[in-house]
DSSP file (Angstrom, degrees, kcal/mol; ACC not computed):
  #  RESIDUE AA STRUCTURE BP1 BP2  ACC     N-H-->O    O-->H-N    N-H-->O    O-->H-N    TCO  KAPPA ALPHA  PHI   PSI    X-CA   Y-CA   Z-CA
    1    1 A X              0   0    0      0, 0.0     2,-0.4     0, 0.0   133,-0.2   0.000 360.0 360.0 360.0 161.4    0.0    0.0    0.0
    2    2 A X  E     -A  133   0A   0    131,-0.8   131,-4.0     2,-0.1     2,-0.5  -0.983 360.0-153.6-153.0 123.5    1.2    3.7   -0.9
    3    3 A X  E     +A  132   0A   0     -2,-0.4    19,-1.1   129,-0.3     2,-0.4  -0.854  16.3 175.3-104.1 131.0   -0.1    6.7    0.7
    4    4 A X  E     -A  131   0A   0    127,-1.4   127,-2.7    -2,-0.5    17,-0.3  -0.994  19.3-137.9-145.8 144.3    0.0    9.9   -1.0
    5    5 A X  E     -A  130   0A   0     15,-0.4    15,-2.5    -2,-0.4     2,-0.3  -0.797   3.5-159.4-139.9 139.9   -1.3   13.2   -0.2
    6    6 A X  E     +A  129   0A   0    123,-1.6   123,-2.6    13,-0.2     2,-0.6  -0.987  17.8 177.0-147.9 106.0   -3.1   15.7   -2.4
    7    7 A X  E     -A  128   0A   0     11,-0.4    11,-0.5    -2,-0.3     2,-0.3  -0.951   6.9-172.9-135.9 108.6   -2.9   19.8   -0.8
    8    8 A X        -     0   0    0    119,-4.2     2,-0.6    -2,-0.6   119,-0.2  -0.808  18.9-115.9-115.8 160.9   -4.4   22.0   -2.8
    9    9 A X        -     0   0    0      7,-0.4     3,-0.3    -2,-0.3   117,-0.1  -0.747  17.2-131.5-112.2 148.1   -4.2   26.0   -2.1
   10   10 A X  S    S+     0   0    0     -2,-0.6     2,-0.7     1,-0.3    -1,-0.2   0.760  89.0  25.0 -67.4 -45.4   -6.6   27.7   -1.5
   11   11 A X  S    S+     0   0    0      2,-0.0     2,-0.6   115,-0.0    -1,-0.3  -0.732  75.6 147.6-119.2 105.5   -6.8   31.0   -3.5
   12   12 A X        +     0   0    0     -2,-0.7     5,-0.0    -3,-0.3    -4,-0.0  -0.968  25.9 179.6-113.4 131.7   -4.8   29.7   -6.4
   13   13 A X  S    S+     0   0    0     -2,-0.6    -1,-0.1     1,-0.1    -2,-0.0   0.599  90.9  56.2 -95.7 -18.8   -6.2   31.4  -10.0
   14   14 A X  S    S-     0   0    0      2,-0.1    18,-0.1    20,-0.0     3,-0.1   0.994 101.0-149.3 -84.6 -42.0   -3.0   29.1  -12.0
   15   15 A X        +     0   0    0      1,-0.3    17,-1.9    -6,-0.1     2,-0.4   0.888  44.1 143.2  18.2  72.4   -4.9   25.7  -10.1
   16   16 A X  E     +E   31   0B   0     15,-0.2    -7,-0.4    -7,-0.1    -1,-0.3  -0.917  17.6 142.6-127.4 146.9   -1.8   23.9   -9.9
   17   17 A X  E     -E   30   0B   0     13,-0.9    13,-3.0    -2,-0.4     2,-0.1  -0.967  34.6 -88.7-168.4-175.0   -0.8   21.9   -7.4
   18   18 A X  E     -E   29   0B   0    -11,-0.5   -11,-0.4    -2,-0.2     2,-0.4  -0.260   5.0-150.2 -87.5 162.9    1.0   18.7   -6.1
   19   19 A X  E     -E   28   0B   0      9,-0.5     8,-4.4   -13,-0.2     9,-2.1  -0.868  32.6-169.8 145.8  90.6    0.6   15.3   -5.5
   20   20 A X  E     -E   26   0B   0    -15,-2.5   -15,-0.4    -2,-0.4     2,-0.3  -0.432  16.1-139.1-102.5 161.7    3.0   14.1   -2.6
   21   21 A X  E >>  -E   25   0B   0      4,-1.0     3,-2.9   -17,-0.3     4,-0.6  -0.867  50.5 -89.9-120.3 165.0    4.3   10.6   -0.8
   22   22 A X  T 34 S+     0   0    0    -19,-1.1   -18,-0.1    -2,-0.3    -1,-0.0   0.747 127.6  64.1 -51.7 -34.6    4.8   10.4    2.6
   23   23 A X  T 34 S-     0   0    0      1,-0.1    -1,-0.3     2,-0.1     3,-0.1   0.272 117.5-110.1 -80.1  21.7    8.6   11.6    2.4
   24   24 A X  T <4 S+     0   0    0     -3,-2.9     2,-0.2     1,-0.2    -2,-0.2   0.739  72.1 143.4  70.5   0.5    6.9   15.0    1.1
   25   25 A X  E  <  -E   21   0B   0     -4,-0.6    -4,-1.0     1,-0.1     2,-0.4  -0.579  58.2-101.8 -97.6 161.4    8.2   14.5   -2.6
   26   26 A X  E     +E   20   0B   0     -2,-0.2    -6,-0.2    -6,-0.2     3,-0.1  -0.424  46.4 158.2 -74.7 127.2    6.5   15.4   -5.5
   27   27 A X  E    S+     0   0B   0     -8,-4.4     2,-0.4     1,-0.5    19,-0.2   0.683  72.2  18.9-111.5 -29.7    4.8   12.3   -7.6
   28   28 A X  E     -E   19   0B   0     -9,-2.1    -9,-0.5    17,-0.1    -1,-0.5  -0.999  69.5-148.1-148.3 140.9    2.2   13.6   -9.8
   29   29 A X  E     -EF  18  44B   0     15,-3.6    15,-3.4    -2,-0.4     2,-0.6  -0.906  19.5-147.7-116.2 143.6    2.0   17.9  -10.9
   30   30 A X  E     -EF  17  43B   0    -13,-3.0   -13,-0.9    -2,-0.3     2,-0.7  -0.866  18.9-176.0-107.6 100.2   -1.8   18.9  -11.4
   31   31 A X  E     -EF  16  42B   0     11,-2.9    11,-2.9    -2,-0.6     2,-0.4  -0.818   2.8-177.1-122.4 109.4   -2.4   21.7  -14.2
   32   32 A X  E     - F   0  41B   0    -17,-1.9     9,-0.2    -2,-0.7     2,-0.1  -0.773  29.7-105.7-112.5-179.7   -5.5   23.0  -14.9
   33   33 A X        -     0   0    0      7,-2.7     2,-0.3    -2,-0.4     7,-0.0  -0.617  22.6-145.8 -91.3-179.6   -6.4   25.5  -17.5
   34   34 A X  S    S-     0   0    0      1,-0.1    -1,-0.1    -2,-0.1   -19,-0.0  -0.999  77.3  -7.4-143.6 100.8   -7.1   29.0  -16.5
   35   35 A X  S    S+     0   0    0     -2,-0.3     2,-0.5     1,-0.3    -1,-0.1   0.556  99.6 133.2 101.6  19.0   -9.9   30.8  -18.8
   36   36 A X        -     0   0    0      4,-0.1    -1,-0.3     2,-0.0     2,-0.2  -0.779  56.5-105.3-128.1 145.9  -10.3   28.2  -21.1
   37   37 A X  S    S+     0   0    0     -2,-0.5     2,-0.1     1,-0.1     3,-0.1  -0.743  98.9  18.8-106.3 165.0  -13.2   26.2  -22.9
   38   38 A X  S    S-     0   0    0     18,-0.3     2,-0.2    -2,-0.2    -1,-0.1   0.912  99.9-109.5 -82.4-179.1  -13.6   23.5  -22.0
   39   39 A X        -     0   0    0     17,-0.2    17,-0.8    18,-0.1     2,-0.4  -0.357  35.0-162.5 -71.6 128.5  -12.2   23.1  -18.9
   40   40 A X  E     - G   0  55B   0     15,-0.2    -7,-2.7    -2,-0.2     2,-0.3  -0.865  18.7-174.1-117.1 105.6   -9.2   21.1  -18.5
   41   41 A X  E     -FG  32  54B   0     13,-0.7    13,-0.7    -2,-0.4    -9,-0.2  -0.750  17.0-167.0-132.7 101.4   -7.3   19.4  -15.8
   42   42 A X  E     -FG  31  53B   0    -11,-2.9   -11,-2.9    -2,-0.3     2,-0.5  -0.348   5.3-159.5 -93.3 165.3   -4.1   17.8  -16.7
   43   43 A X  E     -FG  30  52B   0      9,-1.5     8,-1.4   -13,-0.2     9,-1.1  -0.894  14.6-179.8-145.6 125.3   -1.7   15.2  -14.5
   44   44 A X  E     -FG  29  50B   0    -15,-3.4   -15,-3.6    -2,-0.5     6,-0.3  -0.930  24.6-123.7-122.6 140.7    1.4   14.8  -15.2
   45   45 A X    >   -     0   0    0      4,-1.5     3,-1.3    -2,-0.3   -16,-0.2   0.237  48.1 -90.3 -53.9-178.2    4.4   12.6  -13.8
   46   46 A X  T 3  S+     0   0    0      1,-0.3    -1,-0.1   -19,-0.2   -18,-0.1   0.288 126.7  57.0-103.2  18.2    7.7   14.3  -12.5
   47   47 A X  T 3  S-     0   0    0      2,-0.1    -1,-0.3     0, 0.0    -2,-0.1   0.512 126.5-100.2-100.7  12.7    9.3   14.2  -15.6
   48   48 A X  S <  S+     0   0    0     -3,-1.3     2,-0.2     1,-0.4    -2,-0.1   0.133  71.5 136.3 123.1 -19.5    6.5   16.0  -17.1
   49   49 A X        -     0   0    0     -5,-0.1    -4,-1.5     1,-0.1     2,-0.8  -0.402  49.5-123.6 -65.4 127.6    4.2   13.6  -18.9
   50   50 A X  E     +G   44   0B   0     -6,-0.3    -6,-0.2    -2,-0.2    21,-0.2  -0.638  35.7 161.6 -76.5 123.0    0.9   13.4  -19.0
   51   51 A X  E     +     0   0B   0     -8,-1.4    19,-2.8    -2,-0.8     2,-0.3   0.353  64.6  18.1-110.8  14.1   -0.2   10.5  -18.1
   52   52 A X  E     -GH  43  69B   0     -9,-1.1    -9,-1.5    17,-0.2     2,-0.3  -0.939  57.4-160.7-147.2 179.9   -4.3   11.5  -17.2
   53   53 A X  E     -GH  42  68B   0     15,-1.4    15,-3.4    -2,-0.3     2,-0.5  -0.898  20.4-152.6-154.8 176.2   -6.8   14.2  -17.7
   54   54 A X  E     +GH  41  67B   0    -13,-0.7   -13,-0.7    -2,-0.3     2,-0.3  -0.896  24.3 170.7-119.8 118.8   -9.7   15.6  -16.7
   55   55 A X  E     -GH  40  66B   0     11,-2.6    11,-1.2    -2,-0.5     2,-0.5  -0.935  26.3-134.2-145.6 126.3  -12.0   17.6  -19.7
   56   56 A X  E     - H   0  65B   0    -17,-0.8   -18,-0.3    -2,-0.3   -17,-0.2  -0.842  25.9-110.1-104.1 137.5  -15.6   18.8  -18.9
   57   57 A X        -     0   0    0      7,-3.8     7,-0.2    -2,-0.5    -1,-0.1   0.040  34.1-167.0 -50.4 126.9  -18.0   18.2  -21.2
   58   58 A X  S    S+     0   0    0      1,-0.2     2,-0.8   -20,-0.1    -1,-0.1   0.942  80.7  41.7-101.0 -37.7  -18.8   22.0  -22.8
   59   59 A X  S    S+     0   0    0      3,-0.0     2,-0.3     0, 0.0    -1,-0.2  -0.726  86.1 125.9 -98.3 105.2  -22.3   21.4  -24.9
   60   60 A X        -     0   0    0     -2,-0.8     3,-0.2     1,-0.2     4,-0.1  -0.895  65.6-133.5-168.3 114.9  -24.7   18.8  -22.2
   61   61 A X  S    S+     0   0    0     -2,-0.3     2,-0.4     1,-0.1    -1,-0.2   0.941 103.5  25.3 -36.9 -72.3  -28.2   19.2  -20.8
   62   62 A X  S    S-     0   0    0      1,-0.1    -1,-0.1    17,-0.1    19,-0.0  -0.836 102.8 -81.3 -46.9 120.8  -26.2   18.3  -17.8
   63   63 A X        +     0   0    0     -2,-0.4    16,-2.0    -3,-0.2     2,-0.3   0.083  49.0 171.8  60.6  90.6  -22.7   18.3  -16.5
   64   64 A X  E     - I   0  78B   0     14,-0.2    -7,-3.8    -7,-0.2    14,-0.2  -0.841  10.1-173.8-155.9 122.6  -20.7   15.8  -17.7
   65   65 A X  E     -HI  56  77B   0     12,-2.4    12,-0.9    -2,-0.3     2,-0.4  -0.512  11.7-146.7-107.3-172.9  -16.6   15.0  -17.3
   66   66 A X  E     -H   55   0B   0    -11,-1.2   -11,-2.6    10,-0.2     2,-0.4  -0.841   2.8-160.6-136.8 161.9  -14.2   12.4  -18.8
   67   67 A X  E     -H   54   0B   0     -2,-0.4     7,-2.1   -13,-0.3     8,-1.1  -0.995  11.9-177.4-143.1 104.1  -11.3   11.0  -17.1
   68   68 A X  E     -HJ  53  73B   0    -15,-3.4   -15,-1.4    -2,-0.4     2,-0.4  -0.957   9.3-168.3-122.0 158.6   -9.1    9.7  -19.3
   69   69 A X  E >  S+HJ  52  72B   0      3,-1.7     3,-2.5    -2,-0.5   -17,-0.2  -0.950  78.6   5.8-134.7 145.4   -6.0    8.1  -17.9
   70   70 A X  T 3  S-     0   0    0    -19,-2.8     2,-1.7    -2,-0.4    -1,-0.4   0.647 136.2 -63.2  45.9  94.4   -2.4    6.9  -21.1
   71   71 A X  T 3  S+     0   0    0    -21,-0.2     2,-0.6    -3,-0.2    -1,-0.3   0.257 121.1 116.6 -22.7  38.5   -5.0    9.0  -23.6
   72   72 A X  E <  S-J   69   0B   0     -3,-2.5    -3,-1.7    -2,-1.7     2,-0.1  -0.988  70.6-121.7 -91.4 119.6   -7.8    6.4  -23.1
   73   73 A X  E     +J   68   0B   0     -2,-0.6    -5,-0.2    -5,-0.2     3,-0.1  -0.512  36.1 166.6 -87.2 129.4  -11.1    7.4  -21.4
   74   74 A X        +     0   0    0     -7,-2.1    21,-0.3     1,-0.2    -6,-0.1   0.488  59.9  38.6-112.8 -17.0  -11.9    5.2  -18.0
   75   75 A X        -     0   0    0     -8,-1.1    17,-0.2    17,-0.1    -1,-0.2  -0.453  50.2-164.7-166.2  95.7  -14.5    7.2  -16.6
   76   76 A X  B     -K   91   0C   0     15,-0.6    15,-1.3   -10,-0.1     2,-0.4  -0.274  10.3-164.9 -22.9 117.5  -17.5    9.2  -17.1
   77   77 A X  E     -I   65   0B   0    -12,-0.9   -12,-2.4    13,-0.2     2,-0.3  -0.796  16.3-171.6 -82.0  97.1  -18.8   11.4  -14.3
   78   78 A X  E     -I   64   0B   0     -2,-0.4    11,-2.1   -14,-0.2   -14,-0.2  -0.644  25.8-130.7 -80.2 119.6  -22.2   12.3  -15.3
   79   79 A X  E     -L   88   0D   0    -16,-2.0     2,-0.4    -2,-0.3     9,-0.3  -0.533  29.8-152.8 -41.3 134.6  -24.5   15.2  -13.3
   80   80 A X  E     -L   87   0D   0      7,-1.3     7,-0.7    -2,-0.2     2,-0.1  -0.865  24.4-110.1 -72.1 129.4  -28.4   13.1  -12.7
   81   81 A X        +     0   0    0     -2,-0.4     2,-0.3     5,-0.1   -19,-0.0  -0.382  50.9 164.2 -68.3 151.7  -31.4   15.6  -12.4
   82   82 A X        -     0   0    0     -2,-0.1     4,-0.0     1,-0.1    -1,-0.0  -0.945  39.0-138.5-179.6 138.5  -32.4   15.4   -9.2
   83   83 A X  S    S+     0   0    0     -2,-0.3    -1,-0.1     2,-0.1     3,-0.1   0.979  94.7  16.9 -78.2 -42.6  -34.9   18.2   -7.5
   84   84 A X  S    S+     0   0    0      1,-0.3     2,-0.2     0, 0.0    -1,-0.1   0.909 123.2  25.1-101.1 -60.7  -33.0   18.6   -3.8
   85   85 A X  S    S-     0   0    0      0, 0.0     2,-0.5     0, 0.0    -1,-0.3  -0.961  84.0 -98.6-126.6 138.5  -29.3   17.2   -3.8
   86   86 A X        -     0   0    0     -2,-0.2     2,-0.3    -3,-0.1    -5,-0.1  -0.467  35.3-162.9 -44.1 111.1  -26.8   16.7   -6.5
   87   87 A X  E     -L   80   0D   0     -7,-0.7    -7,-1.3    -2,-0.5     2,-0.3  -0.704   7.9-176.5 -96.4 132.2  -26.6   13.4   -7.8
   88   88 A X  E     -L   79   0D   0     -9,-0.3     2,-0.3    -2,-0.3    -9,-0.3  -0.961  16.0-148.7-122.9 152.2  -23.6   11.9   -9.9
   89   89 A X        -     0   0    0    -11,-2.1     2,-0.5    -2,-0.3   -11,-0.2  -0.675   2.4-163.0 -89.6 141.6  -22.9    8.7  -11.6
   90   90 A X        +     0   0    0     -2,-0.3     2,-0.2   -13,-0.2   -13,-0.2  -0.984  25.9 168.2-137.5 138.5  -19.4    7.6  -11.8
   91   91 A X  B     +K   76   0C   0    -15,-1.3   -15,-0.6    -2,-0.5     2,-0.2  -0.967  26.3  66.6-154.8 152.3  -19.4    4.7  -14.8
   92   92 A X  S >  S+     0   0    0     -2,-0.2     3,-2.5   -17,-0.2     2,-2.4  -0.440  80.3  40.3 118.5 168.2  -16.5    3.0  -16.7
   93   93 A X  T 3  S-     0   0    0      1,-0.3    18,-0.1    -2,-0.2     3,-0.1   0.034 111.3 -82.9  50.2 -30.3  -14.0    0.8  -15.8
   94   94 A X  T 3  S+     0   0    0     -2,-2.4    17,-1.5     1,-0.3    18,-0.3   0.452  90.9 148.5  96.3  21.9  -15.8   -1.6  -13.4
   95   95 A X  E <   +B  110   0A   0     -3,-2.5    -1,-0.3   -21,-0.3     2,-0.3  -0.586  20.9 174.1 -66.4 129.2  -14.9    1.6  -10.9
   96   96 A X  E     -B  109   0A   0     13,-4.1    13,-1.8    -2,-0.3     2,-0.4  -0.990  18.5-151.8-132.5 153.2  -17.5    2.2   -8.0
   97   97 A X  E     +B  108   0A   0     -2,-0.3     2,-0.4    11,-0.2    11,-0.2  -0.954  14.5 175.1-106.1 137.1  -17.4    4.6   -5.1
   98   98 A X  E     +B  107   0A   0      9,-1.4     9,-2.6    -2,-0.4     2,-0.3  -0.888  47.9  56.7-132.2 160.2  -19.0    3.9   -2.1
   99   99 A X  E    S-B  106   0A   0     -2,-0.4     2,-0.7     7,-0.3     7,-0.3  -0.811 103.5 -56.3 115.7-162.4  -18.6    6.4    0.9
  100  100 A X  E   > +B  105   0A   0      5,-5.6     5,-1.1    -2,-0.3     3,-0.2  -0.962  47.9 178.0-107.4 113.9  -19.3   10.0    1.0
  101  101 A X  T   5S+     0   0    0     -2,-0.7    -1,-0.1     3,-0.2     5,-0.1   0.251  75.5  69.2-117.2  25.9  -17.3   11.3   -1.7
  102  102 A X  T   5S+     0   0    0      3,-0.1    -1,-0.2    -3,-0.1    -2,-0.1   0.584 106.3  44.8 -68.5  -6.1  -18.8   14.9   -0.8
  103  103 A X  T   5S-     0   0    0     -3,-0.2    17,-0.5     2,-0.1    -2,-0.2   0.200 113.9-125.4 -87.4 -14.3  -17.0   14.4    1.7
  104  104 A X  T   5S+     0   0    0      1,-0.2    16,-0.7    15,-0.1     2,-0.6   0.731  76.3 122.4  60.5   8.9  -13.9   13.2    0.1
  105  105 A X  E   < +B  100   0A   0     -5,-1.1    -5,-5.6    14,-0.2     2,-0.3  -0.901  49.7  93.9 -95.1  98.7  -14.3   10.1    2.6
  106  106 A X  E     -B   99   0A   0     -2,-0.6    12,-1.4    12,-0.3     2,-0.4  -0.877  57.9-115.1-130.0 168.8  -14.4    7.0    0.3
  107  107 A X  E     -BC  98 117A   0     -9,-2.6    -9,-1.4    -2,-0.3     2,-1.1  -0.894  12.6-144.2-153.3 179.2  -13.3    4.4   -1.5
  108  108 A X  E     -B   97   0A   0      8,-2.8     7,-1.3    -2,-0.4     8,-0.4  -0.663  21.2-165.2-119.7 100.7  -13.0    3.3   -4.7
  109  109 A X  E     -BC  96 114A   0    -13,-1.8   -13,-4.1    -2,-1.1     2,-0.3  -0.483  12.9-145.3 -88.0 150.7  -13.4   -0.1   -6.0
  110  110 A X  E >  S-BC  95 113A   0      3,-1.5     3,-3.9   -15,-0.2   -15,-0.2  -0.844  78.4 -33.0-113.0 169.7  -12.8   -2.0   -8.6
  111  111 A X  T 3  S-     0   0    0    -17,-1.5    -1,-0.2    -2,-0.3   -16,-0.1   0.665 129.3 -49.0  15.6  28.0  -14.7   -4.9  -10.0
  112  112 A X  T 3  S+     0   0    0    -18,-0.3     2,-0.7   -16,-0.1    -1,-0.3  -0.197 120.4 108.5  99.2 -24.8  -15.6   -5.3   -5.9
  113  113 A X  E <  S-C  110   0A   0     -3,-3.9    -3,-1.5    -4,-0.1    -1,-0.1  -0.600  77.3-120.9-116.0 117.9  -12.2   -5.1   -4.8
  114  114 A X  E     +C  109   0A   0     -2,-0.7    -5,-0.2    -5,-0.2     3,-0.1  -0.145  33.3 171.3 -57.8 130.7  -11.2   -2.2   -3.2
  115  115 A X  E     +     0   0A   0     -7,-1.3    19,-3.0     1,-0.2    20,-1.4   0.649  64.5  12.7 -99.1 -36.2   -8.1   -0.4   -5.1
  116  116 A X  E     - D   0 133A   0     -8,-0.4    -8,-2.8    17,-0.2     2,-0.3  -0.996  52.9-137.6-171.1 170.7   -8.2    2.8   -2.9
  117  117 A X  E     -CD 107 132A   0     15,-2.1    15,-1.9    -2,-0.2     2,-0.3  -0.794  12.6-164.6-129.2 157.4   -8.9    4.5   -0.5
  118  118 A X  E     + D   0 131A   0    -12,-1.4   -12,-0.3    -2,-0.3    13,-0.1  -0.931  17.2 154.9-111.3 133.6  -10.1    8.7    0.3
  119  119 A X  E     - D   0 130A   0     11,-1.0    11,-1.1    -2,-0.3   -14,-0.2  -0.472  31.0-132.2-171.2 126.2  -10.2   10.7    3.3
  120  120 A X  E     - D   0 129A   0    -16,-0.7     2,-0.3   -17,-0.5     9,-0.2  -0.469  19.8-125.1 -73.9 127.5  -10.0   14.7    3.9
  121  121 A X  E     - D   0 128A   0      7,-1.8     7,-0.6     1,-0.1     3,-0.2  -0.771  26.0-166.8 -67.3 122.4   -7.8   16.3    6.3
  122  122 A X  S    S+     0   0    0     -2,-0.3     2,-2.5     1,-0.2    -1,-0.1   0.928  79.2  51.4 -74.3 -62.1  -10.0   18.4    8.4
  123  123 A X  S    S+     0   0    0     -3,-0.1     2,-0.2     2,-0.1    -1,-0.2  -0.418  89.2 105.3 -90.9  68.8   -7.9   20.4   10.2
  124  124 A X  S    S-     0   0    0     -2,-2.5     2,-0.7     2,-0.2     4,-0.1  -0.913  72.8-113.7-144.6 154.1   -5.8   21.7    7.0
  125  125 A X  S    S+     0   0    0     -2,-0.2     2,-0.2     2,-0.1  -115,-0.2  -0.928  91.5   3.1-114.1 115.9   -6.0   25.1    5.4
  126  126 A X  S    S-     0   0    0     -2,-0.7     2,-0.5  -117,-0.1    -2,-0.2  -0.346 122.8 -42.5  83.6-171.8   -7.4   24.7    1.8
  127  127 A X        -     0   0    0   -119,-0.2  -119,-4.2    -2,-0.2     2,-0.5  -0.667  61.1-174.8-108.7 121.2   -8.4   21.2    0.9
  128  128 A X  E     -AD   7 121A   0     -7,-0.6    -7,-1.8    -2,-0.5     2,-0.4  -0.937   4.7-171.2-110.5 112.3   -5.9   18.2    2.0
  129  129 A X  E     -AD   6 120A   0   -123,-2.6  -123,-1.6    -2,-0.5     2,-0.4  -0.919  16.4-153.5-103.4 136.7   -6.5   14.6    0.9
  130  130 A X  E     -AD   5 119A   0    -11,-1.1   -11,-1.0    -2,-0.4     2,-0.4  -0.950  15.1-170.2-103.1 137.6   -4.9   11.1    2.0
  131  131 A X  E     -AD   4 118A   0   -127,-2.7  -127,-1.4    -2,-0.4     2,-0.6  -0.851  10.1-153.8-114.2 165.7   -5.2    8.6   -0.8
  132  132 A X  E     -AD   3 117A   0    -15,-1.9   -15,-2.1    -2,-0.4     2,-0.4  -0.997  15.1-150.0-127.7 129.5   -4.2    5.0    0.3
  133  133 A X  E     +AD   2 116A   0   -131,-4.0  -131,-0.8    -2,-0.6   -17,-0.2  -0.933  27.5 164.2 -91.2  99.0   -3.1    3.4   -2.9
  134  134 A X        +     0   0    0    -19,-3.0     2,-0.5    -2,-0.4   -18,-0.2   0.866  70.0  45.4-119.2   1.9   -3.8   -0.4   -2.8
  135  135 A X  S >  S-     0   0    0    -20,-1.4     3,-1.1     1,-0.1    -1,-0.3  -0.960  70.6-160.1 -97.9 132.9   -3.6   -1.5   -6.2
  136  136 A X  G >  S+     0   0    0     -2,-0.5     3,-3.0     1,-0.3     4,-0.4   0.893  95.0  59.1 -69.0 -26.8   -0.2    0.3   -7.9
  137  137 A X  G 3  S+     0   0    0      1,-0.3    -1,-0.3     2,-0.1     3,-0.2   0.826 101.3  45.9 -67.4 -19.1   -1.9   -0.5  -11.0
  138  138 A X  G <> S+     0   0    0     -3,-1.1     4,-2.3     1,-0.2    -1,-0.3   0.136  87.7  97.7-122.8   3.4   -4.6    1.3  -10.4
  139  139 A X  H <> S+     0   0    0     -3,-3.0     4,-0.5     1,-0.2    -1,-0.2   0.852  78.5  53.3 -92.5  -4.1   -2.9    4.7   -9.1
  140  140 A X  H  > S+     0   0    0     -4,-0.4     4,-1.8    -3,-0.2    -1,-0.2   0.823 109.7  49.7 -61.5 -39.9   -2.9    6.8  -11.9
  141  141 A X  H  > S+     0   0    0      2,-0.2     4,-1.6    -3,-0.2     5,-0.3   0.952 114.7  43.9 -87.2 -42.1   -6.7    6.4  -12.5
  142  142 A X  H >X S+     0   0    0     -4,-2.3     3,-4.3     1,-0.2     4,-1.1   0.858 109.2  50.6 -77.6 -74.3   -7.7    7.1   -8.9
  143  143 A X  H 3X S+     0   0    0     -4,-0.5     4,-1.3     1,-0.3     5,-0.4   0.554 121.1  41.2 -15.3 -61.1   -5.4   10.3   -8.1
  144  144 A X  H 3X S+     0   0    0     -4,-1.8     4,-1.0     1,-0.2    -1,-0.3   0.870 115.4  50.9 -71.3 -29.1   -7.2   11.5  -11.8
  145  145 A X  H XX S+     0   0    0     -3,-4.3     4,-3.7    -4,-1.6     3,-0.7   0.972 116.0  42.1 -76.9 -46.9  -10.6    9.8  -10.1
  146  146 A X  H 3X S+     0   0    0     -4,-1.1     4,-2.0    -5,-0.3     5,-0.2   0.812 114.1  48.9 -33.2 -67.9   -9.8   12.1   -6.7
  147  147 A X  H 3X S+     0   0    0     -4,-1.3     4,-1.0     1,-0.2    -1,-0.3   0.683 110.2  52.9 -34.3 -32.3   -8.9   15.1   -8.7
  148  148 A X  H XX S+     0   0    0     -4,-1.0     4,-1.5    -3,-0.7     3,-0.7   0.973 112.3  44.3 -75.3 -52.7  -12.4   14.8  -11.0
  149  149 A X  H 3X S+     0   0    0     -4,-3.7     4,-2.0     1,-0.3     5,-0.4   0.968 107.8  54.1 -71.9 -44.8  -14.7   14.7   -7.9
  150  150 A X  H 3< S+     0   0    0     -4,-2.0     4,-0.3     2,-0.2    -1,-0.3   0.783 116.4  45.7 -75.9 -34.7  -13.0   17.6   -6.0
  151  151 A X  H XX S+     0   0    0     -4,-1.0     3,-4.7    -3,-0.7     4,-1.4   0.938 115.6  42.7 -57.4 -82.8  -13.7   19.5   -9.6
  152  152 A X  H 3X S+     0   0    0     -4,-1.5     4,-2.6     1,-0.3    -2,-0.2   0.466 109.0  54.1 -13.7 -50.5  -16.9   18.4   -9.8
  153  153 A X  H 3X S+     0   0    0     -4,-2.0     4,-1.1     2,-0.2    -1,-0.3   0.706 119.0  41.2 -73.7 -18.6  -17.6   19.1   -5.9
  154  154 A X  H <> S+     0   0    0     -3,-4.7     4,-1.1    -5,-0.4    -2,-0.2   0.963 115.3  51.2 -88.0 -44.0  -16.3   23.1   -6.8
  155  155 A X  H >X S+     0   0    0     -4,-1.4     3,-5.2     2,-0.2     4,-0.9   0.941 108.1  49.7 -63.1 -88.8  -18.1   23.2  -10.0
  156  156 A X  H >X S+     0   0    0     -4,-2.6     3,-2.9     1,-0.3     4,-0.6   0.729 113.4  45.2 -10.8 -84.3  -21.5   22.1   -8.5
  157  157 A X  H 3< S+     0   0    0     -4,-1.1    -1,-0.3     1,-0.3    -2,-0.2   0.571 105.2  59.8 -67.8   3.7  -21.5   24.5   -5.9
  158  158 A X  H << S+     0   0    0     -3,-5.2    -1,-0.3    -4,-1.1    -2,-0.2   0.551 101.3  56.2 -97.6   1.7  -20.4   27.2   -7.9
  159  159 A X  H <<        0   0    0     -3,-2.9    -2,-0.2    -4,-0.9    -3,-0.1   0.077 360.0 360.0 -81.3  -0.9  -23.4   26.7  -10.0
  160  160 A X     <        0   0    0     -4,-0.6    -1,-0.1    -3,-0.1    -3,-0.1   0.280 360.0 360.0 -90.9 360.0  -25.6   27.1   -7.0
C-alpha cells in the first residue's frame, strides 16, 4: 500500500498543485487550465508527462466529465437531475465509489475489490486529501478519479 497526499491552495487562480508521498516529494503535478473552454485538468508525472486528464464536457443538458487516464477514457462522471441534492454517476471501468465522496471520505473499488482509499484532512488550510493506494496499478486512475470529484464538488457548488 502507498499513501499519497493531495494539498491544494486555497486561492490559487493558476490551479496547480502537487501530489505528494509520505517523504513530502513530489509524484504527480496537477495543471489546470485558466480561462479556457472547456475546462481542463491535466496530470502529469515528475518528468513532465501526462499521463491523465480531466475535460468537462462543454455542450450537455447536464454536467458531464471524462477522465481519461495513457489517452484512453476510463471514466464518465455524469450530473443526474435530481430536485434537492446533487446526484452523480461515476461509470466505466468496473470503478465504483461507495462512501461520502462529498466528503472526500471514500473508497474506490474495482470490479468489488477495493483499489483505494479517500479521506480529507480536516484540520488543514485549503483542501488536503490522503489517498491510500492499494492497487499500484490502479494509481494513476484514482489520483485522476480524486482530482475529477474535487472538480466536480467546486463546480457544482459554484453553480448554485
Amino acid at each position: 500500500m502507498r499513501e499519497l497526499y493531495i494539498k491544494q491552495k486555497v486561492f490559487s487562480l493558476s490551479e496547480k498543485f502537487t501530489v505528494k508521498n509520505q517523504q513530502e516529494k513530489d509524484v504527480y503535478y496537477v495543471e489546470g487550465s485558466f480561462m479556457q473552454i472547456p475546462k481542463t485538468f491535466s496530470i502529469m508525472n515528475t518528468t513532465g508527462d501526462e499521463v491523465a486528464s480531466i475535460t468537462k464536457k462543454v455542450v450537455s443538458f447536464l454536467p458531464k466529465f471524462f477522465v481519461e487516464v495513457d489517452g484512453q477514457e476510463v471514466v464518465t462522471i455524469k450530473k443526474e437531475l435530481s430536485l434537492f441534492k446533487a446526484r452523480y454517476t461515476i461509470e466505466g471501468a468496473g470503478i465504483e465509489v461507495y462512501g461520502n465522496w462529498w466528503d472526500m471520505d471514500f473508497q474506490i473499488l474495482q470490479h468489488g475489490e477495493i483499489v483505494g482509499k479517500v479521506d480529507k484532512e480536516w484540520f488543514s488550510w485549503g483542501d488536503s486529501y490522503k489517498i491510500e493506494i492499494i492497487d499500484k496499478e490502479m494509481e494513476t486512475t484514482i489520483i485522476s478519479l480524486v482530482v475529477a470529484i474535487d472538480y466536480v464538488k467546486a463546480d457544482g457548488t459554484a453553480s448554485v
